[in-house]
SEKE-243500 format. One record per residue (C-alpha): x, y, z; residue in three letters; residue number from 1. Coordinates in pm, whole numbers, plus 50000, padded with zeros to 5 digits. Layout:
N
TIPA;X;Y;Z;ALA;NUM
...
//
This chain:
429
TIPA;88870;96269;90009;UNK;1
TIPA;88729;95954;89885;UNK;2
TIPA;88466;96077;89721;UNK;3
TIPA;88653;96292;89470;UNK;4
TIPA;89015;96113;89399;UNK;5
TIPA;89036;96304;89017;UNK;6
TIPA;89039;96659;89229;UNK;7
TIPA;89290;96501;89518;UNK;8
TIPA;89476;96348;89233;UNK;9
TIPA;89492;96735;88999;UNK;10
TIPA;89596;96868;89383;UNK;11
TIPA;89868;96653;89479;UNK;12
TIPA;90053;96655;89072;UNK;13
TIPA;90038;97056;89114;UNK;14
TIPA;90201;97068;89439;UNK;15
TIPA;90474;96775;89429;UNK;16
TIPA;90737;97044;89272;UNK;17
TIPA;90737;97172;89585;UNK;18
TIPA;90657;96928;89815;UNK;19
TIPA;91033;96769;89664;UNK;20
TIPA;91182;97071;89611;UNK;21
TIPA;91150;97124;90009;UNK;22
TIPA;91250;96820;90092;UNK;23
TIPA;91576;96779;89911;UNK;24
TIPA;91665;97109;90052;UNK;25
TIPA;91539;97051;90440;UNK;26
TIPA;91767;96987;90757;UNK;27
TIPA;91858;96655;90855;UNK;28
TIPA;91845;96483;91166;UNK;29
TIPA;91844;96863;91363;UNK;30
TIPA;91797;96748;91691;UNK;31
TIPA;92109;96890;91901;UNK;32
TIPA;91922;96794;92233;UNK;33
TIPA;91726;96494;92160;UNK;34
TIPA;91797;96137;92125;UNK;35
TIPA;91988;95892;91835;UNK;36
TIPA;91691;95755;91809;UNK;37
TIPA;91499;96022;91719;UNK;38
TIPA;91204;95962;91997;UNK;39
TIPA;91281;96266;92144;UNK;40
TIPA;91275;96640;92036;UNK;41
TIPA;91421;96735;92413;UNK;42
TIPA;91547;96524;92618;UNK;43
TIPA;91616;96472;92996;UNK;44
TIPA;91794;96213;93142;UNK;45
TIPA;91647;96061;93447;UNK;46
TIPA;91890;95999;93791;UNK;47
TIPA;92062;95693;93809;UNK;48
TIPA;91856;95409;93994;UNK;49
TIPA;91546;95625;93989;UNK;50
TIPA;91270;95426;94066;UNK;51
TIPA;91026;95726;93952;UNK;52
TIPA;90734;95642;93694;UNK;53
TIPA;90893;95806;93405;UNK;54
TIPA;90676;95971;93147;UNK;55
TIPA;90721;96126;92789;UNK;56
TIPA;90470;96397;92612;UNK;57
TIPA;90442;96428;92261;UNK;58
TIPA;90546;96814;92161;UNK;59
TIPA;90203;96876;92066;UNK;60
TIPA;90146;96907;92459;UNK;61
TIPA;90237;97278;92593;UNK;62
TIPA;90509;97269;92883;UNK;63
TIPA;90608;97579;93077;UNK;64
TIPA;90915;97664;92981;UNK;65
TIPA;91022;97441;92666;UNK;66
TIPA;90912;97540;92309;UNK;67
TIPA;90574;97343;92194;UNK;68
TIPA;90709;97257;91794;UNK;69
TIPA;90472;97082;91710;UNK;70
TIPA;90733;96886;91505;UNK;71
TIPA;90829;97191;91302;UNK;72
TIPA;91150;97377;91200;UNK;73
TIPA;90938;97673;91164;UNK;74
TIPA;90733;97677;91510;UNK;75
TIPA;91041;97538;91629;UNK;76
TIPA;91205;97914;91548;UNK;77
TIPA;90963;98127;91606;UNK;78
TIPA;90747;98055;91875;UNK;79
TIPA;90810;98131;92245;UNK;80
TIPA;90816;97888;92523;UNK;81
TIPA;90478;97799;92687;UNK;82
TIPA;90380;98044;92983;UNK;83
TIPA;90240;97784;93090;UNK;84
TIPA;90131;97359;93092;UNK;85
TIPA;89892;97201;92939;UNK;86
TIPA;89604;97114;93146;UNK;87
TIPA;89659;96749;93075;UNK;88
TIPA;89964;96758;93293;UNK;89
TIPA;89814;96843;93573;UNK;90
TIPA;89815;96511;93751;UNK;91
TIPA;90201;96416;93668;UNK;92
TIPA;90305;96728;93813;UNK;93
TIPA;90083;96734;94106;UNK;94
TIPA;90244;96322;94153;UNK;95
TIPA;90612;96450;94088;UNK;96
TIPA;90594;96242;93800;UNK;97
TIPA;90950;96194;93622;UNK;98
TIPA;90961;96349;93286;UNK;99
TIPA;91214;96236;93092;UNK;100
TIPA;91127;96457;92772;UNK;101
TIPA;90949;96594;92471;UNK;102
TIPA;90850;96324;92183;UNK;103
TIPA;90942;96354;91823;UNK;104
TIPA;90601;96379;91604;UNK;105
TIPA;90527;96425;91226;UNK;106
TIPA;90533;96784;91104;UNK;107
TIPA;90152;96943;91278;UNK;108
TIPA;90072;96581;91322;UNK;109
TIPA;89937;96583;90982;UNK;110
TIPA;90109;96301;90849;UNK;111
TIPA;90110;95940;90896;UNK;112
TIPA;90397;95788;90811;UNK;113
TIPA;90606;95976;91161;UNK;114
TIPA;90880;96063;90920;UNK;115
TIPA;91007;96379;91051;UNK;116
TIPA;91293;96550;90790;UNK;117
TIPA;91410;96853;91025;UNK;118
TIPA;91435;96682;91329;UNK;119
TIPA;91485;96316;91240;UNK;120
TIPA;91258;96009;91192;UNK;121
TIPA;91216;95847;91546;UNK;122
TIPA;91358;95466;91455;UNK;123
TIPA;91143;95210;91482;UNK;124
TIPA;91319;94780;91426;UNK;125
TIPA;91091;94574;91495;UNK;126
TIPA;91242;94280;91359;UNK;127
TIPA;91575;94404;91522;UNK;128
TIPA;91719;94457;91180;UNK;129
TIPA;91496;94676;90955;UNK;130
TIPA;91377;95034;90954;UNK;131
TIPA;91008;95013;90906;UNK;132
TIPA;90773;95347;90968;UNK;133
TIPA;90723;95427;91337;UNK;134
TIPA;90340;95537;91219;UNK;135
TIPA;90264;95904;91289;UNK;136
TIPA;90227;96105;91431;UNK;137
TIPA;90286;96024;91799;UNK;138
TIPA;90617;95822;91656;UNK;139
TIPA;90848;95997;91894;UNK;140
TIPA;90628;95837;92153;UNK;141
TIPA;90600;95534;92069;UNK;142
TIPA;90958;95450;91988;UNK;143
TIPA;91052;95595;92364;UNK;144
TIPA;90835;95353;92457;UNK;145
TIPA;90911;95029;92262;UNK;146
TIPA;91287;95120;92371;UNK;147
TIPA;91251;95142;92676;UNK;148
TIPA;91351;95514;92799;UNK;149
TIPA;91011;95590;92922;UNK;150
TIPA;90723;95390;93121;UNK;151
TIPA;90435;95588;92987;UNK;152
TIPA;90395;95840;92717;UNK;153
TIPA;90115;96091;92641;UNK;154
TIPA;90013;96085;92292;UNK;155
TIPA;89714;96292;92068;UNK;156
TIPA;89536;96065;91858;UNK;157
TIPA;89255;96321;91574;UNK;158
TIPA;89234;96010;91334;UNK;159
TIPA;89452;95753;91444;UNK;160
TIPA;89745;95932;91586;UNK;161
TIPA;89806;95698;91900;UNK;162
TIPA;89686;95371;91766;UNK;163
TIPA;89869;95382;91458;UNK;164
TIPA;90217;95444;91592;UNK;165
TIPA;90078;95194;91900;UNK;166
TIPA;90072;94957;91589;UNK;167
TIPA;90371;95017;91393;UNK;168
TIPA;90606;94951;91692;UNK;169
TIPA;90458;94676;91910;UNK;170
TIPA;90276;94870;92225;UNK;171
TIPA;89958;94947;92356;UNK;172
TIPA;89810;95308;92277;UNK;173
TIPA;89426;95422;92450;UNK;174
TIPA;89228;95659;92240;UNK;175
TIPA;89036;95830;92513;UNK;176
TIPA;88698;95977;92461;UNK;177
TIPA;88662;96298;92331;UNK;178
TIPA;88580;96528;92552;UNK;179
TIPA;88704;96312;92881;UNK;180
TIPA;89069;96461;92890;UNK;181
TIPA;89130;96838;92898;UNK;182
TIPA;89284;96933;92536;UNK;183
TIPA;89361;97288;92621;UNK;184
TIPA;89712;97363;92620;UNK;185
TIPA;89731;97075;92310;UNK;186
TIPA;89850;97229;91936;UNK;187
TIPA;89490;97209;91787;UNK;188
TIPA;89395;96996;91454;UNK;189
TIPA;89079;96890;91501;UNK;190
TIPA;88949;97059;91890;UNK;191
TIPA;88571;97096;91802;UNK;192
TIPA;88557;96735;91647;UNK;193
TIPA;88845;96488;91683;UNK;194
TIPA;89102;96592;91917;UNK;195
TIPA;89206;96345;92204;UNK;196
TIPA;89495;96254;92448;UNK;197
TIPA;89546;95937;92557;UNK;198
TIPA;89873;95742;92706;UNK;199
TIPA;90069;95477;92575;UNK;200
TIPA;90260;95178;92718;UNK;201
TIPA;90464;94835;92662;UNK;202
TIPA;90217;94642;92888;UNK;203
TIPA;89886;94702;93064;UNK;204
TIPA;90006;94796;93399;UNK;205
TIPA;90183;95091;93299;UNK;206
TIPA;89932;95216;93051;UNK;207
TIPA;89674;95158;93331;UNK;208
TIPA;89892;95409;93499;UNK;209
TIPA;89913;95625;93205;UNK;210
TIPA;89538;95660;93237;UNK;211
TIPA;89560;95742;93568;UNK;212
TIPA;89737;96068;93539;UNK;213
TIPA;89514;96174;93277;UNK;214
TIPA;89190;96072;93438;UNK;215
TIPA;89146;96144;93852;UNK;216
TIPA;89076;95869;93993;UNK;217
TIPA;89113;95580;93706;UNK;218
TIPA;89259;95340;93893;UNK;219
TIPA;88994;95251;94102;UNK;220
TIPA;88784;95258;93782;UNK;221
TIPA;88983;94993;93631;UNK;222
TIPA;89007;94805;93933;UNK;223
TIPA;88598;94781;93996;UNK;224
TIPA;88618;94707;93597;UNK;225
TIPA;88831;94374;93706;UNK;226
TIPA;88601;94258;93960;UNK;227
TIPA;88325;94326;93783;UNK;228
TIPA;88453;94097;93478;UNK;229
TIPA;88735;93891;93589;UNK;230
TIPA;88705;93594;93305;UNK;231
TIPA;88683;93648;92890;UNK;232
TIPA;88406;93448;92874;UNK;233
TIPA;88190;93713;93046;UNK;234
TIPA;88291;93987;92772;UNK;235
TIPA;88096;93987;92429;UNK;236
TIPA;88314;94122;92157;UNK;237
TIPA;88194;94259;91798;UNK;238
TIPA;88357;94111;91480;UNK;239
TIPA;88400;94351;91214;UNK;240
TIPA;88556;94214;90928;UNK;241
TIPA;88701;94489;90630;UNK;242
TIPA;88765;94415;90257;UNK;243
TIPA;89135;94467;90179;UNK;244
TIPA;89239;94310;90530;UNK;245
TIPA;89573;94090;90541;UNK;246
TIPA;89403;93787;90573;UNK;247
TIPA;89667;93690;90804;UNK;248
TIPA;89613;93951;91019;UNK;249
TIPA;89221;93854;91078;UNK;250
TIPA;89364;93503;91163;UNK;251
TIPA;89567;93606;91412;UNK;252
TIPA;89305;93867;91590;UNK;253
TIPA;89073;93543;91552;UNK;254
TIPA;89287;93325;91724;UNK;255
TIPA;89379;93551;91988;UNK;256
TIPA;89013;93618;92099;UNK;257
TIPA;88931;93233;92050;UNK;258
TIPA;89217;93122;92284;UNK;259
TIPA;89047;93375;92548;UNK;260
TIPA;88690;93216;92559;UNK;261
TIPA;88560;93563;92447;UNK;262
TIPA;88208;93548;92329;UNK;263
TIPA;88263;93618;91970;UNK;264
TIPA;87960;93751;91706;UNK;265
TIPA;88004;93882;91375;UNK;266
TIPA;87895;94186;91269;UNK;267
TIPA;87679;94218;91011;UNK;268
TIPA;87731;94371;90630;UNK;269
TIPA;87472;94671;90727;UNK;270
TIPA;87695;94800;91017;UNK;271
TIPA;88012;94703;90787;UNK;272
TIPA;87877;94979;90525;UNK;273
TIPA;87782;95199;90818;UNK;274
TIPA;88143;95200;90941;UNK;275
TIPA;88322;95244;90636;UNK;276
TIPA;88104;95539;90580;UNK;277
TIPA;88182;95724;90957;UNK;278
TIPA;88606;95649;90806;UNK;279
TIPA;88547;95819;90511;UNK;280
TIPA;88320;96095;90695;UNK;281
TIPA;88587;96097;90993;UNK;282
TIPA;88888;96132;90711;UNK;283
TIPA;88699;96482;90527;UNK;284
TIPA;88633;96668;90864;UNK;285
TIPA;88988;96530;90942;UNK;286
TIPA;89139;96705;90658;UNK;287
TIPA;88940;96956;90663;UNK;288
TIPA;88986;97095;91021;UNK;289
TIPA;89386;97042;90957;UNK;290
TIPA;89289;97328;90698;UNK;291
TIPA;89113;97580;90943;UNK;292
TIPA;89372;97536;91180;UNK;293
TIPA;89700;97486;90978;UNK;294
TIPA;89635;97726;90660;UNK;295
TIPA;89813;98023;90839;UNK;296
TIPA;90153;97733;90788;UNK;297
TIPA;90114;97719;90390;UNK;298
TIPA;90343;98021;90275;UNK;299
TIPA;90597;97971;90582;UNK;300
TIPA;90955;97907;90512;UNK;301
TIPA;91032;97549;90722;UNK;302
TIPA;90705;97438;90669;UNK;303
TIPA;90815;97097;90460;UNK;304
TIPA;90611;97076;90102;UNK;305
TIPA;90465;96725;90211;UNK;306
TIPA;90295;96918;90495;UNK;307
TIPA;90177;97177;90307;UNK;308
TIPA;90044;97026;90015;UNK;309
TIPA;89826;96791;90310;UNK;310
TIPA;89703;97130;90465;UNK;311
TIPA;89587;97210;90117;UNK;312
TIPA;89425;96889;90029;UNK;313
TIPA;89225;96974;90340;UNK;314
TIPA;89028;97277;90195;UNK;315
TIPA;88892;97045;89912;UNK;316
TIPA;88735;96892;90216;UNK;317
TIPA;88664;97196;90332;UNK;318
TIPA;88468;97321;90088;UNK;319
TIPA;88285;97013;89904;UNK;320
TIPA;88202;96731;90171;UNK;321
TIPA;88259;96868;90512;UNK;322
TIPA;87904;97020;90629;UNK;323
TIPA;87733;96689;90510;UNK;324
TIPA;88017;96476;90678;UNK;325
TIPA;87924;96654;90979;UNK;326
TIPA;87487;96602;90936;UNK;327
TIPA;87568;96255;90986;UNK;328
TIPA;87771;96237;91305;UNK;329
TIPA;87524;96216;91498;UNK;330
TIPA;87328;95890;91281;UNK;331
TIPA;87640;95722;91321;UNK;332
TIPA;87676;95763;91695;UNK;333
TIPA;87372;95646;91760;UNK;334
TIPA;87428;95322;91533;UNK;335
TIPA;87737;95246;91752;UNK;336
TIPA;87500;95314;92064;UNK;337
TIPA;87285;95003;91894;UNK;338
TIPA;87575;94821;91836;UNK;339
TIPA;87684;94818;92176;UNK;340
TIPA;87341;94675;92329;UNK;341
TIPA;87476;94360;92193;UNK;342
TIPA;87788;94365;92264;UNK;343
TIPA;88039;94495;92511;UNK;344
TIPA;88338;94566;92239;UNK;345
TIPA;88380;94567;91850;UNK;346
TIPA;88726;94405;91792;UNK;347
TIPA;88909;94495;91443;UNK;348
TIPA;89249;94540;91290;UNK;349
TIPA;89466;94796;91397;UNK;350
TIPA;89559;94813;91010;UNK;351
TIPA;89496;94653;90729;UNK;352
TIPA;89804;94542;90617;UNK;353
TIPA;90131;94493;90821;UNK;354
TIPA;90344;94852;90852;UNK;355
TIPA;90531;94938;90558;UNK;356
TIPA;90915;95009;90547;UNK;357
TIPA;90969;95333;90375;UNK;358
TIPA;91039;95405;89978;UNK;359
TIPA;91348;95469;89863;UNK;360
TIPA;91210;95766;89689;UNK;361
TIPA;91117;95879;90082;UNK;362
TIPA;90851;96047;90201;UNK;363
TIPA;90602;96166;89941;UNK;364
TIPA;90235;96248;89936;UNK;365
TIPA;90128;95962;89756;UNK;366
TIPA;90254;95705;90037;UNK;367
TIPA;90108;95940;90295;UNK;368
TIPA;89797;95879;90158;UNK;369
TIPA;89861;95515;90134;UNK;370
TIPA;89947;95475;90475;UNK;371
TIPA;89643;95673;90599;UNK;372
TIPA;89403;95441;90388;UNK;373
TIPA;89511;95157;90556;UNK;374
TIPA;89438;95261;90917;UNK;375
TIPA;89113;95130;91078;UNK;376
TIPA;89049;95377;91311;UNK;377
TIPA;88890;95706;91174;UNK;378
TIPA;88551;95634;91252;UNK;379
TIPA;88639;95578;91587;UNK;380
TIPA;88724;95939;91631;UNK;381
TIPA;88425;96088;91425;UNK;382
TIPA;88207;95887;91729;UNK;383
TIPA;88446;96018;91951;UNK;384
TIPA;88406;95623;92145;UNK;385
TIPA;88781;95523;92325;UNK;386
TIPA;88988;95258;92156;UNK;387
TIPA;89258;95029;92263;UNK;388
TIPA;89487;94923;92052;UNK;389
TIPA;89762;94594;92142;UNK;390
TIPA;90005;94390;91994;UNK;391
TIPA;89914;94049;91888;UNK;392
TIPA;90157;93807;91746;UNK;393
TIPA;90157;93666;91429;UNK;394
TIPA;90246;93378;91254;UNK;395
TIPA;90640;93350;91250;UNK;396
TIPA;90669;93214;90897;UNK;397
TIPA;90753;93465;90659;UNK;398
TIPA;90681;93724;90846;UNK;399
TIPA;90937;94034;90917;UNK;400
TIPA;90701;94189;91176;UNK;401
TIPA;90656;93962;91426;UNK;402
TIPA;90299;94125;91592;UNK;403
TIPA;89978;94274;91448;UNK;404
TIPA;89754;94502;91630;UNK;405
TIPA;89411;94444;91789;UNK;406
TIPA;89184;94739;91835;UNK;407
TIPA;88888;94718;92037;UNK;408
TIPA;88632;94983;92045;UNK;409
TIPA;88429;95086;92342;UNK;410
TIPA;88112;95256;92478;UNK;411
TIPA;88178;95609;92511;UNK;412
TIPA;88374;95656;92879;UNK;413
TIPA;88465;95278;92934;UNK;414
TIPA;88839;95323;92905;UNK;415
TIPA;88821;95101;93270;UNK;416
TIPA;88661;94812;93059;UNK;417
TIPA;88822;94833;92771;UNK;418
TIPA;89213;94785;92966;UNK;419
TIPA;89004;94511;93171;UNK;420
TIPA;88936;94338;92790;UNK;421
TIPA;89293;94448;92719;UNK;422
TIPA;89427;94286;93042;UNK;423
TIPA;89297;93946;92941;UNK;424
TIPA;89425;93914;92616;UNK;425
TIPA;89759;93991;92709;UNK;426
TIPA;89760;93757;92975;UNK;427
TIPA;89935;93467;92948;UNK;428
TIPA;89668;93222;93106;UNK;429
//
């Protein structure tokens, strides 16, 4: 996608007509058994004075019985309910887990923004006053969440699709390793490559328990993972600074690791190039696997034209970039592996730049796009390493968005260490 903006750019003018002609005519706010909000598709109040963990899962995640959307009017109409869960949800069910509901996502979870025209844009204030995006396209879960009306959600995160929406509303969100939690049952986008589920939380304890009923046994993981490391000052933590970063934002991540005692070192301009490569790799096999999996949505009516027209951008990556994107998966897995022989985590922004409010022209490609470009976290999933990412405040001063987001990369299967890491920044000590 990068690599060839004059063909993205020819794409995107040819199929705006539609992409607004569908969305002046699409559905508002249809969501006759969610919430106000717009976190949730479906929606199931728990008892009164339950003292139940209660958990939310993204409508990407099959549940017997409901209707998996996917975040579409047209899926939402034409698609039976699941025979049966998703494998994922095999541990809250087998724990009696509350479930409070289904989340609200973007349309396929191919957008970024978590706008959502059919069934509503799940509303995320984080200055108490002003609508700014949710992120996408776990919004739904993320706004149930920040509000309050669940403990734990599940998200999917292909390219950013936890951490993002973790960092638009002021939570924590885990991108898991691929591979570690069971994906069947999941709507696919990217299941040979990308595709993860992780949980997401307010605070570490709860995510900690998130992980737990998506991993057997995490608990005790994480609690070794404490012993084993108790103090900051033990932990060695990666730099990696990116050109077009709010400088304010680096300041903040920098002063939240400093007041830790982490041991900091910065990472050097070679593995700078070599991770901006893996985004821009991880973004065309991205796109491109939305295209396998989504081109059967192109000619539906209820599909909106935003989503299509991202669907289509995806077989440019299909057919020009995507094999070579692919050749060097494996160089850049091993230059994390490298990487982490120095150092136990690589610590970066969440984003780039501090999340956006909408246009008033509303959703459009073009801002799509925008949004996407600014997220730090593709080449995470191209590795397929786990990620955390956490609010951390910034300076008050001008500022409408009072927190930032921290993500911190890990070794491949140290989700235990990297909510141990996670655990001491948000500590207040």
């Amino acid at each position: 996608m990068i690599n060839h903006n004059c063909l993205v750019a020819r794409l995107i003018l040819g199929l705006c007509s539609i992409s607004c002609l569908n969305g002046c005519s699409a559905l508002q706010g249809h969501s006759p058994t969610g919430t106000p909000d717009h976190a949730f598709i479906v929606y199931w109040p728990p008892p009164e004075n339950s003292k139940q963990l209660r958990l939310a899962v993204k409508d990407l995640i099959d549940m017997k019985g409901v209707v998996t959307t996917a975040g579409s009017e047209y899926v939402a109409k034409t698609s039976p309910p699941a025979s049966q869960d998703a494998q994922c949800l095999e541990l809250a069910r087998e724990r009696n887990v509350q479930i409070v509901g289904k989340t609200n996502l973007t349309e396929f979870a191919v957008t970024v923004s978590g706008k959502n025209s059919y069934f509503g844009t799940p509303r995320n204030r984080p200055d108490g006053k002003h609508k700014f995006i949710p992120g996408g396209s776990s919004s739904g879960s993320a706004v149930a969440v920040e509000t309050g009306m669940a403990d734990v959600a599940f998200g999917t995160d292909t390219a950013g699709s936890i951490r993002l929406p973790a960092a638009c509303c002021g939570i924590l969100g885990l991108k898991t390793t691929f591979g570690l939690v069971p994906i069947k049952g999941v709507f696919p986008i990217s299941p040979k490559h990308l595709d993860t589920v992780g949980p997401m939380a307010k605070d570490m304890t709860h995510l900690v328990q998130g992980m737990d009923l998506l991993q057997r046994g995490f608990a005790a993981r994480y609690e070794s993972a404490v012993a084993a490391k108790p103090s900051a000052k033990d932990i060695r933590i990666g730099r990696l600074y990116l050109d077009g970063t709010d400088p304010a934002i680096d300041k903040a991540l920098d002063d939240a690791l400093a007041a830790k005692r982490f041991k900091v070192i910065k990472l050097d301009q070679a593995f700078k190039a070599k991770w901006e490569q893996a985004q821009k790799d991880g973004k065309t096999v991205a796109f491109a696997d939305v295209w396998f999996n989504d081109q059967k949505y192109t000619d539906k009516k209820g599909v909106r034209g935003t989503t299509k027209t991202i669907i289509n951008l995806g077989k440019l990556d299909s057919t020009n970039n995507y094999k070579d994107a692919l050749k060097r998966q494996a160089a850049w897995q091993h230059d994390l592996r490298q990487v982490f022989k120095k150092v136990d985590f690589i610590a970066l922004p969440t984003l780039q730049k501090l999340p956006p409010k909408f246009p008033f022209f509303g959703r459009t490609v073009v801002f799509e796009l925008q949004v996407f470009n600014t997220q730090n976290t593709t080449a995470v999933n191209f590795a397929g390493n786990p990620a955390l990412a956490m609010p951390i405040p910034m300076p008050a001063k001008g500022k409408t968005v009072p927190v930032t987001s921290l993500q911190l990369v890990g070794r491949r299967l140290s989700e235990a260490e990297l909510l141990n890491a996670g655990r001491l920044i948000e500590s207040k000590h």
